[in-house]
CHARMM-style PDB file with segment names, atoms N, HN, CA, C and O in Angstrom:
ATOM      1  N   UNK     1    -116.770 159.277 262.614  1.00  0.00      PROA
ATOM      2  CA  UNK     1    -115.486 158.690 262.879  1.00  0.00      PROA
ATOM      3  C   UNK     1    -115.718 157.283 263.418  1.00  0.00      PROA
ATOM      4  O   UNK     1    -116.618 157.125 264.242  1.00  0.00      PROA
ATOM      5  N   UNK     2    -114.950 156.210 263.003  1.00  0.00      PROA
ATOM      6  HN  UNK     2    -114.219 156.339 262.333  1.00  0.00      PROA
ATOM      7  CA  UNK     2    -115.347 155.068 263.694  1.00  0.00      PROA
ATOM      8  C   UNK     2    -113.508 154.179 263.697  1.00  0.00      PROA
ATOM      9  O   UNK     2    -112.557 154.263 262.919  1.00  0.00      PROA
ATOM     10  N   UNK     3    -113.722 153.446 264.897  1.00  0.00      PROA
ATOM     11  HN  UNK     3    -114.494 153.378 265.529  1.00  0.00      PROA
ATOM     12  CA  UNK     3    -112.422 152.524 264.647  1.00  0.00      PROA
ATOM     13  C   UNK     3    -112.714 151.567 265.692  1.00  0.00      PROA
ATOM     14  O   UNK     3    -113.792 151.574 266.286  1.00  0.00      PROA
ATOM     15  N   UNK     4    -111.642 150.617 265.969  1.00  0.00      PROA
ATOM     16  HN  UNK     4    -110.767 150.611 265.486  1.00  0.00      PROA
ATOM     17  CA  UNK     4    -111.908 149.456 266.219  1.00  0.00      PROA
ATOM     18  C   UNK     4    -111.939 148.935 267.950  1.00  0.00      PROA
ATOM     19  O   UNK     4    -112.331 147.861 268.406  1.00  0.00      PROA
ATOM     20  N   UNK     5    -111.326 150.230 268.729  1.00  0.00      PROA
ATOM     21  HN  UNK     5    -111.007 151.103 268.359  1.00  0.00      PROA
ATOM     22  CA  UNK     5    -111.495 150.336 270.129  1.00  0.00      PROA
ATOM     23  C   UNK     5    -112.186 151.375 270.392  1.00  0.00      PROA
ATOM     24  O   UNK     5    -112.379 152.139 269.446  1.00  0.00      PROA
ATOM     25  N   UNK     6    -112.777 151.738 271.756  1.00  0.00      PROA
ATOM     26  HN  UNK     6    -112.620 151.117 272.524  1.00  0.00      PROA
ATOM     27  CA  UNK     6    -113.365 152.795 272.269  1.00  0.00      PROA
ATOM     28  C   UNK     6    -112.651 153.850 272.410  1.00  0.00      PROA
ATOM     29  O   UNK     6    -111.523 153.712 272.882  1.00  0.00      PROA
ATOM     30  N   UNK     7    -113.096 155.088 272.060  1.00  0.00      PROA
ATOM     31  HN  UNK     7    -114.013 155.200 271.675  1.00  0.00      PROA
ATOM     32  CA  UNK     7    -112.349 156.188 271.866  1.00  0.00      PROA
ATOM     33  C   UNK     7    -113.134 157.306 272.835  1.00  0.00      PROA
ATOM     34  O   UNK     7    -114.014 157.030 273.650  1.00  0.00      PROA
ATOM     35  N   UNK     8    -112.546 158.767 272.515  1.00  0.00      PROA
ATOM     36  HN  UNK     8    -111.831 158.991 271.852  1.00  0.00      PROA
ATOM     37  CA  UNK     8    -113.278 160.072 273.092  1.00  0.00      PROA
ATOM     38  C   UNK     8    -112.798 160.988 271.946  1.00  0.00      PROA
ATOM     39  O   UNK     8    -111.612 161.303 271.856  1.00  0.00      PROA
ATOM     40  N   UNK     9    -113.887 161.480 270.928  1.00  0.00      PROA
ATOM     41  HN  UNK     9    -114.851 161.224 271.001  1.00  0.00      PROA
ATOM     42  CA  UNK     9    -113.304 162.685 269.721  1.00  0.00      PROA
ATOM     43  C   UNK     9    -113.530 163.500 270.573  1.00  0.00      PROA
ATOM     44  O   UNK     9    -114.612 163.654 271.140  1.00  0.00      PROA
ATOM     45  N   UNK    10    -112.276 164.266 270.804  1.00  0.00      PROA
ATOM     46  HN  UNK    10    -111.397 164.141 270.344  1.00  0.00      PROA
ATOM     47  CA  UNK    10    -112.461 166.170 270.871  1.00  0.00      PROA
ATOM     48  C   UNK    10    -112.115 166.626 269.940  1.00  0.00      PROA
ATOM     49  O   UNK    10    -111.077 166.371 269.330  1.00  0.00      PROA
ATOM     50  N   UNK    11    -113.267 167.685 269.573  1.00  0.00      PROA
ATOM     51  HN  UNK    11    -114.110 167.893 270.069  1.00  0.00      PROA
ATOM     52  CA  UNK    11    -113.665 168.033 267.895  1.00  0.00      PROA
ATOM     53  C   UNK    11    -114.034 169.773 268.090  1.00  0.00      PROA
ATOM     54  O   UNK    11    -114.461 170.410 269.053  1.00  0.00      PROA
ATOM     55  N   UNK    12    -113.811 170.000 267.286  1.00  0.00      PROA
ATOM     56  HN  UNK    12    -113.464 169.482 266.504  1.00  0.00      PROA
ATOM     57  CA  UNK    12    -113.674 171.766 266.981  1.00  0.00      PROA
ATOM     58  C   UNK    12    -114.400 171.674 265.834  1.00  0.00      PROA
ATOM     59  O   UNK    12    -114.117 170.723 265.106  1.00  0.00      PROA
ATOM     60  N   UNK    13    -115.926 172.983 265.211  1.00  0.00      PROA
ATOM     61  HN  UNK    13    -116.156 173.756 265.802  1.00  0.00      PROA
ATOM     62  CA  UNK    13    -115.859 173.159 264.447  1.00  0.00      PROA
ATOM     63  C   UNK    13    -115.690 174.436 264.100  1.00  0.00      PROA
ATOM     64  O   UNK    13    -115.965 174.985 263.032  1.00  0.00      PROA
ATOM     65  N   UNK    14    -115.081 175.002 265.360  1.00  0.00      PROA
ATOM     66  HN  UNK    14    -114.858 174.557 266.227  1.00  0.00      PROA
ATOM     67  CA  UNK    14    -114.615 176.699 264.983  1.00  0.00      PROA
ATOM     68  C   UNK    14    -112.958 176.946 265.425  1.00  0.00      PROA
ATOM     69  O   UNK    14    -112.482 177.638 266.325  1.00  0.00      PROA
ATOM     70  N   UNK    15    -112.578 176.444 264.830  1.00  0.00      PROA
ATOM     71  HN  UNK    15    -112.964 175.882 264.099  1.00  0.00      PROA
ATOM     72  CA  UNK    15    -110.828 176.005 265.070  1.00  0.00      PROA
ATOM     73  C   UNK    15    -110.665 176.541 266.194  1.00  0.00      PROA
ATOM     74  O   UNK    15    -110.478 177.739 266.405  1.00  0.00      PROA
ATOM     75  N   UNK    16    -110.746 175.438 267.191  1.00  0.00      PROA
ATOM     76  HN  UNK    16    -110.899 174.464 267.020  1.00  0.00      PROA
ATOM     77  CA  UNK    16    -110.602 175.280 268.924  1.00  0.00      PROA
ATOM     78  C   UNK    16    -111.136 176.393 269.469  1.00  0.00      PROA
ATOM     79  O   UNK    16    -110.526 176.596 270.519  1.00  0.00      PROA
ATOM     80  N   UNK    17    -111.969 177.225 269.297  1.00  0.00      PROA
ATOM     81  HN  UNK    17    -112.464 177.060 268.444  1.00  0.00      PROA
ATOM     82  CA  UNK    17    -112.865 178.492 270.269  1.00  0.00      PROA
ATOM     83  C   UNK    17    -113.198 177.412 271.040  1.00  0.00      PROA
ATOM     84  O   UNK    17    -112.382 177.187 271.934  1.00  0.00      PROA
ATOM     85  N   UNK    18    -114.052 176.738 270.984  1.00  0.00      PROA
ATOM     86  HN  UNK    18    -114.714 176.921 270.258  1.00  0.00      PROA
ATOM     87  CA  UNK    18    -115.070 175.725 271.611  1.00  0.00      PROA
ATOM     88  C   UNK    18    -114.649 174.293 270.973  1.00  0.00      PROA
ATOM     89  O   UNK    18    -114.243 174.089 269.829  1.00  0.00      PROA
ATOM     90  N   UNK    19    -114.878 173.238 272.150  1.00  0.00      PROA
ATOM     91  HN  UNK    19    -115.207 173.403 273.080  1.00  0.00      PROA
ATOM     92  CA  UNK    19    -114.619 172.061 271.606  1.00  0.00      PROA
ATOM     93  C   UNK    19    -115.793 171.106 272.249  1.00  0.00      PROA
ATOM     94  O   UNK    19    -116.582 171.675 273.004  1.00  0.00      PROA
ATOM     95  N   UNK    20    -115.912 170.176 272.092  1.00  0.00      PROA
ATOM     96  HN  UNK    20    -115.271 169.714 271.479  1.00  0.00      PROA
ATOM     97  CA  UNK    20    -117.084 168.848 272.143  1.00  0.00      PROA
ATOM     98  C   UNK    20    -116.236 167.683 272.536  1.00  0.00      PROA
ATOM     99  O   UNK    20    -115.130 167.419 272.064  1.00  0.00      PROA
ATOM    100  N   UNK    21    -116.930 166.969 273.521  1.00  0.00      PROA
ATOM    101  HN  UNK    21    -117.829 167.183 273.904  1.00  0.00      PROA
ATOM    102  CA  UNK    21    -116.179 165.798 273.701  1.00  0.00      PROA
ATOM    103  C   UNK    21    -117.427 164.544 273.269  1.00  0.00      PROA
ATOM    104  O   UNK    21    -118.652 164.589 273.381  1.00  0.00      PROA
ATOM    105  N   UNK    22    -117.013 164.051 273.032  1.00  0.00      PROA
ATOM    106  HN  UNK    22    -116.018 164.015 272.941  1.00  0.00      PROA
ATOM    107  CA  UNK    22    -118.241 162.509 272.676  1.00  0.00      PROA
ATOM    108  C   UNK    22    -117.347 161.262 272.565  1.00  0.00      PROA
ATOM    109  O   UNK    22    -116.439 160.923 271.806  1.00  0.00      PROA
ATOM    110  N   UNK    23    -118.181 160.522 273.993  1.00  0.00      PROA
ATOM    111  HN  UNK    23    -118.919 160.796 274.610  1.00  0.00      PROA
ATOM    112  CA  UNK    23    -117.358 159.210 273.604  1.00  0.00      PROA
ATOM    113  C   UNK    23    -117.987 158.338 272.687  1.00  0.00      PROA
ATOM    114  O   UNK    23    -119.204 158.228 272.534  1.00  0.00      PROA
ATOM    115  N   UNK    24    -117.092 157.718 272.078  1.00  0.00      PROA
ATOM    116  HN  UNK    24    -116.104 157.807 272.202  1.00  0.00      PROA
ATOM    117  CA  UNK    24    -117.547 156.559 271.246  1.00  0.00      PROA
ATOM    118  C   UNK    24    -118.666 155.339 271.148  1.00  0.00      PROA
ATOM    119  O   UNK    24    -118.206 154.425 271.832  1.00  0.00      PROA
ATOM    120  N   UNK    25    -119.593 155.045 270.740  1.00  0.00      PROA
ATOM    121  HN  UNK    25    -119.967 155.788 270.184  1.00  0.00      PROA
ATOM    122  CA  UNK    25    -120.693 154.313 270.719  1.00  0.00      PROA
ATOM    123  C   UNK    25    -120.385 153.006 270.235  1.00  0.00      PROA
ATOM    124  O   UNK    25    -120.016 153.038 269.061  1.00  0.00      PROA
ATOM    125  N   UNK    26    -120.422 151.446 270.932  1.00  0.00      PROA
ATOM    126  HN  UNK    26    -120.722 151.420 271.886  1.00  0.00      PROA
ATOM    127  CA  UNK    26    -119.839 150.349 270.083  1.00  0.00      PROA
ATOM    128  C   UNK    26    -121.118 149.524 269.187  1.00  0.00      PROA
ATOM    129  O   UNK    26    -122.304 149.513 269.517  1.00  0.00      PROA
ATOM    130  N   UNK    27    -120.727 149.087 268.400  1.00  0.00      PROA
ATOM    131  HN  UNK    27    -119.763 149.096 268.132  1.00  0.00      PROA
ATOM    132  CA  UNK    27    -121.985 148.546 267.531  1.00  0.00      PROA
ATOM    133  C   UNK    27    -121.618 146.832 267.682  1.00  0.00      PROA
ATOM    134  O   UNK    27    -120.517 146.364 267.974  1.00  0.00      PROA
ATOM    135  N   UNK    28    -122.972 146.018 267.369  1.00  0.00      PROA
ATOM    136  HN  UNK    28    -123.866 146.399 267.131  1.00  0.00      PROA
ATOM    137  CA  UNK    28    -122.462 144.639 267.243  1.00  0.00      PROA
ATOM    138  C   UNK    28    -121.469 144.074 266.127  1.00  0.00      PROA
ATOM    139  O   UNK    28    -121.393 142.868 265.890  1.00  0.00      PROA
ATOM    140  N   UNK    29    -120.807 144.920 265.543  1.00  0.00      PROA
ATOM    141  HN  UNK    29    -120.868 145.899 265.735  1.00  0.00      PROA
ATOM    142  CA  UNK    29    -120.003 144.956 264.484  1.00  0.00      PROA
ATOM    143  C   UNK    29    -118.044 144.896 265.015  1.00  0.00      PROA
ATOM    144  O   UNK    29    -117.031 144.698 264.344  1.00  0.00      PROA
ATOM    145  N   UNK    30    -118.211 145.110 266.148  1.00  0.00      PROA
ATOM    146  HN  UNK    30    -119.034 145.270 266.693  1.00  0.00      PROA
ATOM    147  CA  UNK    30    -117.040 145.375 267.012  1.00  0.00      PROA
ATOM    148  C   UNK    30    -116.284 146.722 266.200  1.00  0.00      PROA
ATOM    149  O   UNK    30    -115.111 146.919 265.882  1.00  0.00      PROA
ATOM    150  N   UNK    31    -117.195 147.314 266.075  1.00  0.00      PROA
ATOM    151  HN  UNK    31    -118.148 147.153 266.332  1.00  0.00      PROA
ATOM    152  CA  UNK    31    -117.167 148.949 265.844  1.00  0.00      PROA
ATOM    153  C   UNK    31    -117.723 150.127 266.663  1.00  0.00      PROA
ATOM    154  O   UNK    31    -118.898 150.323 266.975  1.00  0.00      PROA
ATOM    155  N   UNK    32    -116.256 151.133 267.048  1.00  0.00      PROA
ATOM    156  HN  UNK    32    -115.302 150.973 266.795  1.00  0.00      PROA
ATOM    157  CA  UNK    32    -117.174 152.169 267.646  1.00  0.00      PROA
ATOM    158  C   UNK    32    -117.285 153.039 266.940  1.00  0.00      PROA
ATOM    159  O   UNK    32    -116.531 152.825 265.990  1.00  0.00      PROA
ATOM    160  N   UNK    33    -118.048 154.389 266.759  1.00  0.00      PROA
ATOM    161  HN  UNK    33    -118.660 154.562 267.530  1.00  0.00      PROA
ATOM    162  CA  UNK    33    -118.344 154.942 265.941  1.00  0.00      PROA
ATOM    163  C   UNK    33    -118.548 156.359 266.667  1.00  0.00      PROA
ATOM    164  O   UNK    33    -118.672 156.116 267.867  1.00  0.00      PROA
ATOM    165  N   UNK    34    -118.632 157.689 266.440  1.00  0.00      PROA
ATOM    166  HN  UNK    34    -118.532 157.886 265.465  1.00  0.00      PROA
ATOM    167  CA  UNK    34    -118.916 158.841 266.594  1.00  0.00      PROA
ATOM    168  C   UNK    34    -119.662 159.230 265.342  1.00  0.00      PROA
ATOM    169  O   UNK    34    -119.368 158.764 264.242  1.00  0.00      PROA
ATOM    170  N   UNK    35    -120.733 160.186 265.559  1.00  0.00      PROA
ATOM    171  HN  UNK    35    -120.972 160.565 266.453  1.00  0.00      PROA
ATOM    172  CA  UNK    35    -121.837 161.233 264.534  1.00  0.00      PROA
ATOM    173  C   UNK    35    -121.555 162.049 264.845  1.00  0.00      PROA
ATOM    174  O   UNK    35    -121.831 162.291 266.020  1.00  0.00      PROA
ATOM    175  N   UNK    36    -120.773 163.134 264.027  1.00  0.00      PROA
ATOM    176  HN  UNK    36    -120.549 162.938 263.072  1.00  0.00      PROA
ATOM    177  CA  UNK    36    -120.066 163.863 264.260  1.00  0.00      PROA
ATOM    178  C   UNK    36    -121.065 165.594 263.676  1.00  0.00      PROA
ATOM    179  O   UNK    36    -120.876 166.122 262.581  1.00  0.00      PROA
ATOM    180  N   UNK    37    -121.774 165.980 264.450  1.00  0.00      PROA
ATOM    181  HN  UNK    37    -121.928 165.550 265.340  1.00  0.00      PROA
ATOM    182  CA  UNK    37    -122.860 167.150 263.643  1.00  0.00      PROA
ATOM    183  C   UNK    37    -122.494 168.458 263.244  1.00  0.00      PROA
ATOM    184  O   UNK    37    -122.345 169.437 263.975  1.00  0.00      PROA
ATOM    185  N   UNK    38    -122.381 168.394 262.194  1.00  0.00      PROA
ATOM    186  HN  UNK    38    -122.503 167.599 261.600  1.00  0.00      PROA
ATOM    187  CA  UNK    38    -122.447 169.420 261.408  1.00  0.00      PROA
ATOM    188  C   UNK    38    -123.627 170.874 261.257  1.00  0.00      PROA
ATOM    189  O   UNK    38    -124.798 170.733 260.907  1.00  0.00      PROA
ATOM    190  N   UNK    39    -123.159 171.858 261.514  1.00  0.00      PROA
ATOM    191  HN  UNK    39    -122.207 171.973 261.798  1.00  0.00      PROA
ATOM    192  CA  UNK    39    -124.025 173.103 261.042  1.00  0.00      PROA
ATOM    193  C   UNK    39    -124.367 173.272 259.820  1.00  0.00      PROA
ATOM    194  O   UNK    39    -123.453 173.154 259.005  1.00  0.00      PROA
ATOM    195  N   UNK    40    -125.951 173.640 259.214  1.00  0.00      PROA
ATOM    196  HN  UNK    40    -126.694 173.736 259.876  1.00  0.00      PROA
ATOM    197  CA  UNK    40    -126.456 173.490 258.359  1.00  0.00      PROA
ATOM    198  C   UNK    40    -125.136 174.871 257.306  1.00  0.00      PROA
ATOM    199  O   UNK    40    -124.700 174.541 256.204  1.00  0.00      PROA
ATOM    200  N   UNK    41    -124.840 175.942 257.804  1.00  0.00      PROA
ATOM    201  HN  UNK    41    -125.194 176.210 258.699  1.00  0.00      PROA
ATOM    202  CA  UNK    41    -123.887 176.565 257.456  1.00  0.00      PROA
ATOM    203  C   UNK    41    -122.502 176.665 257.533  1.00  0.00      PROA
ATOM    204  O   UNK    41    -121.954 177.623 256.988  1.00  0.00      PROA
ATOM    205  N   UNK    42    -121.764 175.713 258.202  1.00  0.00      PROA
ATOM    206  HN  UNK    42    -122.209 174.935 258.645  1.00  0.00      PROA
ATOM    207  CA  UNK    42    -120.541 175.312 258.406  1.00  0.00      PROA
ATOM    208  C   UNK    42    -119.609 175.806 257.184  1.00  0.00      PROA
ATOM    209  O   UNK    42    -119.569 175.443 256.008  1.00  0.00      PROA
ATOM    210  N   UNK    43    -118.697 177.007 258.080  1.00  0.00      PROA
ATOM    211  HN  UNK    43    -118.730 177.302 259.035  1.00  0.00      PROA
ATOM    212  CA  UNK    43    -117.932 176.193 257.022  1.00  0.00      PROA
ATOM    213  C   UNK    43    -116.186 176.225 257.058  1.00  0.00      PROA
ATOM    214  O   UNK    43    -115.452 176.109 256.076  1.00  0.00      PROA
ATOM    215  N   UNK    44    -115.861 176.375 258.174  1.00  0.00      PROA
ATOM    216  HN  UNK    44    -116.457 176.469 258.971  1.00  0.00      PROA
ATOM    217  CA  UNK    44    -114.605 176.280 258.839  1.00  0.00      PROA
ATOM    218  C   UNK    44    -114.544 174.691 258.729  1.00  0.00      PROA
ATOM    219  O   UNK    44    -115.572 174.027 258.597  1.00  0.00      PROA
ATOM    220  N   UNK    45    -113.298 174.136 258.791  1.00  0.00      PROA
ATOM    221  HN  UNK    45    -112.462 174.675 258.899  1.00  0.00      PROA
ATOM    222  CA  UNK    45    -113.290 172.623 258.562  1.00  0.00      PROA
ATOM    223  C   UNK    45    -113.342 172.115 259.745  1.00  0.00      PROA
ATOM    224  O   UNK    45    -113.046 172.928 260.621  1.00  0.00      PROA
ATOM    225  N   UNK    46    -113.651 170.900 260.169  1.00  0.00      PROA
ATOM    226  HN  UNK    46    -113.892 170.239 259.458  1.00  0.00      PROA
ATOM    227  CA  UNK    46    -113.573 170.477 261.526  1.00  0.00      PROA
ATOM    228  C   UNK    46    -112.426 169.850 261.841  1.00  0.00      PROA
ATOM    229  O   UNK    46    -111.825 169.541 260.811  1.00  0.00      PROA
ATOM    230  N   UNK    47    -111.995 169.603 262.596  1.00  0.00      PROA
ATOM    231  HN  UNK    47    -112.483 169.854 263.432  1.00  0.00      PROA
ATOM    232  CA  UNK    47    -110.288 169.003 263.224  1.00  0.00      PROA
ATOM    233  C   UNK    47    -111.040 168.859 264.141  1.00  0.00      PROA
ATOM    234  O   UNK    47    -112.055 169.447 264.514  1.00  0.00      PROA
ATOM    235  N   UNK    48    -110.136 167.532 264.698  1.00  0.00      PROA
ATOM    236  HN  UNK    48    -109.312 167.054 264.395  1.00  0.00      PROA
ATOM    237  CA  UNK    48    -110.638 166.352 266.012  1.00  0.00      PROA
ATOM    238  C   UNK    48    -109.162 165.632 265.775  1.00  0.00      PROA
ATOM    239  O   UNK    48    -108.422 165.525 264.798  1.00  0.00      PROA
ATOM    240  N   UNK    49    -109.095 165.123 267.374  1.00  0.00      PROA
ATOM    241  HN  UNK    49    -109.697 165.211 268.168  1.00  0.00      PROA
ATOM    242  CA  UNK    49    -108.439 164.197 267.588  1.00  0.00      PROA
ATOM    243  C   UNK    49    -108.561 163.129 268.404  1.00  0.00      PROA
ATOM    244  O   UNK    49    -109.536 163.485 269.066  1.00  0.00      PROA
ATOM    245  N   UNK    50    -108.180 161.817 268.920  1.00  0.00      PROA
ATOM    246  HN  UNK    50    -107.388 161.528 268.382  1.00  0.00      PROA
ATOM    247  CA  UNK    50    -108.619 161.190 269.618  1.00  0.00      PROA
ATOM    248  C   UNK    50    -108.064 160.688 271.226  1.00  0.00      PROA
ATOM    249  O   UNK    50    -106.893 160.404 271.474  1.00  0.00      PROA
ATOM    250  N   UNK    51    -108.907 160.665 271.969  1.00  0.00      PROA
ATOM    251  HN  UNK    51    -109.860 160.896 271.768  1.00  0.00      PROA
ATOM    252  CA  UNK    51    -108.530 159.727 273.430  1.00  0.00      PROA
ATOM    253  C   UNK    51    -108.543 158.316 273.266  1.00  0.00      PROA
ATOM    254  O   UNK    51    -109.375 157.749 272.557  1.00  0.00      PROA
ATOM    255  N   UNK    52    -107.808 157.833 273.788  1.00  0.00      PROA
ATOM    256  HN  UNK    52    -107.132 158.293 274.364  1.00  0.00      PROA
ATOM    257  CA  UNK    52    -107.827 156.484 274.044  1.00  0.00      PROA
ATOM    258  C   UNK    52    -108.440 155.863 275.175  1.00  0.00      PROA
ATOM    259  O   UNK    52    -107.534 155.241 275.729  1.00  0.00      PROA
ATOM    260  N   UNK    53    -109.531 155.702 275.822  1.00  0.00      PROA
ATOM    261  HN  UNK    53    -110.267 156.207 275.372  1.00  0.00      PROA
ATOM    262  CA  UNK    53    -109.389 155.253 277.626  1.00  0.00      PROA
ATOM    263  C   UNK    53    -109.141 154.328 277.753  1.00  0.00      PROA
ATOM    264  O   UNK    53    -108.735 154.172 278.905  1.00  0.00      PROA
ATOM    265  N   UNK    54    -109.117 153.000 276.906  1.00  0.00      PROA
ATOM    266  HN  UNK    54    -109.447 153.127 275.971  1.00  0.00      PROA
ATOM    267  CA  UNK    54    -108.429 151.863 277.493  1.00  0.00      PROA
ATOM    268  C   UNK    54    -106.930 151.717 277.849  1.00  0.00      PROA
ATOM    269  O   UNK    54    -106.522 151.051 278.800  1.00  0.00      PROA
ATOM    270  N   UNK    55    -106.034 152.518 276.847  1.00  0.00      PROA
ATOM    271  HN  UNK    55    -106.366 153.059 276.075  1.00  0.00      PROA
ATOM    272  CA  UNK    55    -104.519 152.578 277.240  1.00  0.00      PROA
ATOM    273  C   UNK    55    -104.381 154.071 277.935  1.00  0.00      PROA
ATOM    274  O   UNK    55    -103.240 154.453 278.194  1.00  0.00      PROA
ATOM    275  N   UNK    56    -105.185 154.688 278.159  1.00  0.00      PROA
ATOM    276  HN  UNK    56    -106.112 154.378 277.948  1.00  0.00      PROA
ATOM    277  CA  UNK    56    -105.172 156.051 278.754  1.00  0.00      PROA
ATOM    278  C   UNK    56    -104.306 156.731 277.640  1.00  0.00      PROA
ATOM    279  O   UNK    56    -103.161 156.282 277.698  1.00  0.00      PROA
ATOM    280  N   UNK    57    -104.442 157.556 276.756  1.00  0.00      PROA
ATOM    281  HN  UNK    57    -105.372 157.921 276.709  1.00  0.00      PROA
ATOM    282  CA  UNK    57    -103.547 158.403 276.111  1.00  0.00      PROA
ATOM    283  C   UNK    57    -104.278 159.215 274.767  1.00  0.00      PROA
ATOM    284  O   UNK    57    -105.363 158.831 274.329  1.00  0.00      PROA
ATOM    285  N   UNK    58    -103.457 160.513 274.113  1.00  0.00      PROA
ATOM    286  HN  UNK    58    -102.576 160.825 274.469  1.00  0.00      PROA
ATOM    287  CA  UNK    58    -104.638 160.958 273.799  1.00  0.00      PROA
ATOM    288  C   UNK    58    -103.636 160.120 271.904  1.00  0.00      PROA
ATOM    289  O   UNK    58    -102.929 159.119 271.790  1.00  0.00      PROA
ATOM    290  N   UNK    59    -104.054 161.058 270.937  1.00  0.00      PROA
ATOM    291  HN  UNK    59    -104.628 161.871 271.030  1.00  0.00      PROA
ATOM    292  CA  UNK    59    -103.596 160.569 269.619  1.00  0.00      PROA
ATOM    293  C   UNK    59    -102.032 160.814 269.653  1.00  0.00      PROA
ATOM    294  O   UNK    59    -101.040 160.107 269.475  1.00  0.00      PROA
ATOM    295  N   UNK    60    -102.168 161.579 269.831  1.00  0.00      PROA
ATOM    296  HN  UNK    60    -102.974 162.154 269.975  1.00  0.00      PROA
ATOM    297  CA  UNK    60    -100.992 162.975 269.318  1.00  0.00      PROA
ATOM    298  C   UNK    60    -100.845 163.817 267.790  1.00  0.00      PROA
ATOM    299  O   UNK    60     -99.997 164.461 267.172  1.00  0.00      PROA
ATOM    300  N   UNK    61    -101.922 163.464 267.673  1.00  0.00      PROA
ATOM    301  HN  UNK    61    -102.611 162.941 268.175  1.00  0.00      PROA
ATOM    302  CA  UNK    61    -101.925 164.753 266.707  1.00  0.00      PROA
ATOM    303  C   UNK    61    -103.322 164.842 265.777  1.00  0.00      PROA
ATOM    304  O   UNK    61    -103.806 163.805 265.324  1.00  0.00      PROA
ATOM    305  N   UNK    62    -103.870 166.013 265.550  1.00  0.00      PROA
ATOM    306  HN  UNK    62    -103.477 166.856 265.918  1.00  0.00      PROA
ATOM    307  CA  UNK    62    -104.824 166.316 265.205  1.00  0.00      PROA
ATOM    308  C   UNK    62    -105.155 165.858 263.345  1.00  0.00      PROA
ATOM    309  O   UNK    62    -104.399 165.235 262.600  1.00  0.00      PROA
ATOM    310  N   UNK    63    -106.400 166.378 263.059  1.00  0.00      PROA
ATOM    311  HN  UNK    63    -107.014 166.884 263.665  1.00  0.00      PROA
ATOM    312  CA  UNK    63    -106.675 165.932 261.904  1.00  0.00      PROA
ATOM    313  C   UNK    63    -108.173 166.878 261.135  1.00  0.00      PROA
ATOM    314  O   UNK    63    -109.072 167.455 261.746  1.00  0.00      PROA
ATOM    315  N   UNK    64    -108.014 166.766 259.888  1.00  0.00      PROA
ATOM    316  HN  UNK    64    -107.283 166.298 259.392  1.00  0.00      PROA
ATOM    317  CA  UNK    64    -108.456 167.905 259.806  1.00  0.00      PROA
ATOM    318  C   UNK    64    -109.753 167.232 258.645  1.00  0.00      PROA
ATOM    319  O   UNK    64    -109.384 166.250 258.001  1.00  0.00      PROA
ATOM    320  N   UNK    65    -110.871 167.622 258.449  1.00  0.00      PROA
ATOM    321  HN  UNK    65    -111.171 168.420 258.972  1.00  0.00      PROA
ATOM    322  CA  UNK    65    -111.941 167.272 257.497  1.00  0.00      PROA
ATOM    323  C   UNK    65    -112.211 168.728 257.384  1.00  0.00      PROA
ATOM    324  O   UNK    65    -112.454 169.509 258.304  1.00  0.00      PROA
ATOM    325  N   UNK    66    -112.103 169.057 255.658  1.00  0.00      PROA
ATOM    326  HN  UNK    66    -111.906 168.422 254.911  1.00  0.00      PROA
ATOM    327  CA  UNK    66    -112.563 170.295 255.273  1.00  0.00      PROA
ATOM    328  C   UNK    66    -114.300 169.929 254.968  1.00  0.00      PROA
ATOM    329  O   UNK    66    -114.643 168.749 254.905  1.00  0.00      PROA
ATOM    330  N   UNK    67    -115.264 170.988 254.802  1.00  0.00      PROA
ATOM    331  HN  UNK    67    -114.986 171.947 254.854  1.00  0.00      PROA
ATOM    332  CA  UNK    67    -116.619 170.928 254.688  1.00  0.00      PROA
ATOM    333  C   UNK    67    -116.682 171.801 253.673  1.00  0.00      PROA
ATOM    334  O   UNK    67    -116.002 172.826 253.716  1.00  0.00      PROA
ATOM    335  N   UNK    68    -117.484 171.532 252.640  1.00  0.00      PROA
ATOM    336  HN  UNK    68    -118.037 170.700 252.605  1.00  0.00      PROA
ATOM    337  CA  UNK    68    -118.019 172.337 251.611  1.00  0.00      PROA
ATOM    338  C   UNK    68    -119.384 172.557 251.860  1.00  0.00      PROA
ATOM    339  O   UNK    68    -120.030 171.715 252.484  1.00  0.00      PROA
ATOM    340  N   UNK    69    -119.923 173.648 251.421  1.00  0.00      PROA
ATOM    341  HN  UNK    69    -119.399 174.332 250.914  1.00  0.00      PROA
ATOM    342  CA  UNK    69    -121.756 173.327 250.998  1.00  0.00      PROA
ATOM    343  C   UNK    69    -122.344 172.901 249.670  1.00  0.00      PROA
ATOM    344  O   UNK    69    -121.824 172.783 248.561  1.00  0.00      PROA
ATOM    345  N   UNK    70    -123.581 172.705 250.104  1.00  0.00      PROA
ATOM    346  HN  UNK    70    -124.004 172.800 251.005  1.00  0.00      PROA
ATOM    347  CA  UNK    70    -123.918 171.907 248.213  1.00  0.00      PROA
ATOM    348  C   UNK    70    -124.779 172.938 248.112  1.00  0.00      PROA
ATOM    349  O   UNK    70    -125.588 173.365 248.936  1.00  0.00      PROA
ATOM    350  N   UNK    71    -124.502 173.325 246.926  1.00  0.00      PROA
ATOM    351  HN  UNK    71    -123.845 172.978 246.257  1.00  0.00      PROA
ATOM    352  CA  UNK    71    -125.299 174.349 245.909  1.00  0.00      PROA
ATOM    353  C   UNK    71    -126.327 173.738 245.071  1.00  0.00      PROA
ATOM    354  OT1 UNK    71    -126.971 174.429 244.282  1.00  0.00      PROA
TER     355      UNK     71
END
């Protein structure tokens, strides 16, 4: 995930049992970015949404990346 201010993904890859927080990493690109890791067997889709900490606030609403495996 990457965008153009500093963020916090909270990310599910077992539809919200457990969640992950990771803040955002900035690059000399004036990009921040999240690596978002995947299970070699995954296969529930992941949904994340984002924090904001500079304006304090979260997205409001979630988002969803389905995962396939390669055969």
């Amino acid at each position: 995930m990457q965008a153009a201010a500093p963020f916090r993904l909270h990310w599910t890859a077992n539809e919200w049992s457990a969640v992950q927080d990771i803040p955002s990493t900035p690059t000399a690109l004036g990009i921040e970015y999240v690596d978002v890791p995947i299970a070699h067997l995954q296969a529930a889709p992941i949904r994340f949404t984002f924090f904001w900490p500079v304006t304090d606030r979260w997205e409001g609403h979630d988002f969803q990346v389905d995962v396939r495996g390669i055969a």
